[in-house]
C-alpha positions in Angstrom: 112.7 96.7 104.2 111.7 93.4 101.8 107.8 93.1 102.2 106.1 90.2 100.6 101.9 90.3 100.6 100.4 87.1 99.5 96.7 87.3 98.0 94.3 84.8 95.6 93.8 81.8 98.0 91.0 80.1 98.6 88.9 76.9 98.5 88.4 75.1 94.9 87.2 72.2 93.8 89.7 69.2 92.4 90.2 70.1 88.8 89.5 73.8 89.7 92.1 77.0 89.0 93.5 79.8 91.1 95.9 82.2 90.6 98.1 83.2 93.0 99.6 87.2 93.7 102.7 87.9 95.4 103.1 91.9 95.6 106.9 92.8 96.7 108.3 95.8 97.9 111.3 97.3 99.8 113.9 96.8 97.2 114.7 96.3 93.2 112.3 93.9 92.0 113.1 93.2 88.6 116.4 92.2 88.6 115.9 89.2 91.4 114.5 85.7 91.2 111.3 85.1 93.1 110.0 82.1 94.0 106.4 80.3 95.4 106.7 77.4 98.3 103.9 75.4 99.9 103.4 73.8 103.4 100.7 70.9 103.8 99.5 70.6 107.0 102.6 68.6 109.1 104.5 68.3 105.8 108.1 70.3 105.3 107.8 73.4 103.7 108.3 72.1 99.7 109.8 74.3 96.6 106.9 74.8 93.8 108.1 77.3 91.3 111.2 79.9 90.5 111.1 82.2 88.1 114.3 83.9 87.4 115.1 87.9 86.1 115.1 86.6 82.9 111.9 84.9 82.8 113.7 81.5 83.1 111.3 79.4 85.2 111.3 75.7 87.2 108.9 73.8 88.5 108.9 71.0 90.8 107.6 68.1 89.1 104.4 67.8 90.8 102.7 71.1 89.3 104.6 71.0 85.8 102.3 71.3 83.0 99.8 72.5 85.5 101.1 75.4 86.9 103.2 78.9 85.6 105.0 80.9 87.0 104.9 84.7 85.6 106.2 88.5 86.9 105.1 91.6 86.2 108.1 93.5 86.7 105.6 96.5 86.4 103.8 95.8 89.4 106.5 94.3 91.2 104.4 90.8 91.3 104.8 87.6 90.5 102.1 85.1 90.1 101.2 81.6 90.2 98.8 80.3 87.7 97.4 76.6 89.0 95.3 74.6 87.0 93.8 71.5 87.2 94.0 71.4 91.0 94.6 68.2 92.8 93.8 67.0 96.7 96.9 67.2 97.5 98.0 70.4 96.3 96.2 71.9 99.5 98.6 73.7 101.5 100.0 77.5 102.5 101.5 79.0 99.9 104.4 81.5 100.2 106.3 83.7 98.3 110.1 83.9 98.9 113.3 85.8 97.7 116.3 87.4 99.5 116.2 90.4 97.5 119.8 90.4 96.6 120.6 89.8 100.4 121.5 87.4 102.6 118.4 87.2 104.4 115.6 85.1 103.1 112.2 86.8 102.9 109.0 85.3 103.4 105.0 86.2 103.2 102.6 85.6 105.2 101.5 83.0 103.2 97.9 82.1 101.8 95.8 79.1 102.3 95.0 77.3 98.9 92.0 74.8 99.8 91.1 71.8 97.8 88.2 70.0 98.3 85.3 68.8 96.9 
């Protein structure tokens, strides 16, 4: 079955960096879109980044320019490059994707931490 393993969160300072890791498994990675969500503490969960097959990617505004988006269709990963960190980019971040299904697959999620 689709497995999704978040890793790479943590506590930064504002203006800091972290790069978030998503490691898939359970089905054809390369030929599906993935894509990163966040959660803020009472906040809906929100849409960050999508990166598509084809390397096609979209942000939402918030994070462009600041973050990328990037797959290793190697590894079956896909990562999340944030720079340049802001207060309230503090939340759980989760990887998603339906693996060509109608099911939508989450991670776990990991905490991202930004504080001074």
């Amino acid at each position: 079955q689709v497995q999704l393993v978040e890793s790479g969160g943590g506590l930064v300072q504002p203006g800091g960096s972290l790069r978030l890791a998503c490691a898939a498994s359970g089905y054809i990675f390369s030929i599906y879109p993935m894509a990163w969500y966040r959660q803020a503490p009472g906040s809906q969960r929100e849409f960050v980044a999508r990166i598509a097959a084809s390397g096609s990617t979209d942000y939402v505004d918030s994070v462009k320019g600041r973050s990328t988006i990037s797959r290793d269709n190697a590894k079956n990963t896909v990562y999340l490059q944030m720079n340049s960190l802001k207060l309230e980019d503090a939340a759980v971040y989760y990887c998603y994707t339906t693996g060509g299904t109608l099911t939508c697959y989450w991670g776990q999620g990991t905490q991202v931490a930004v504080s001074s």
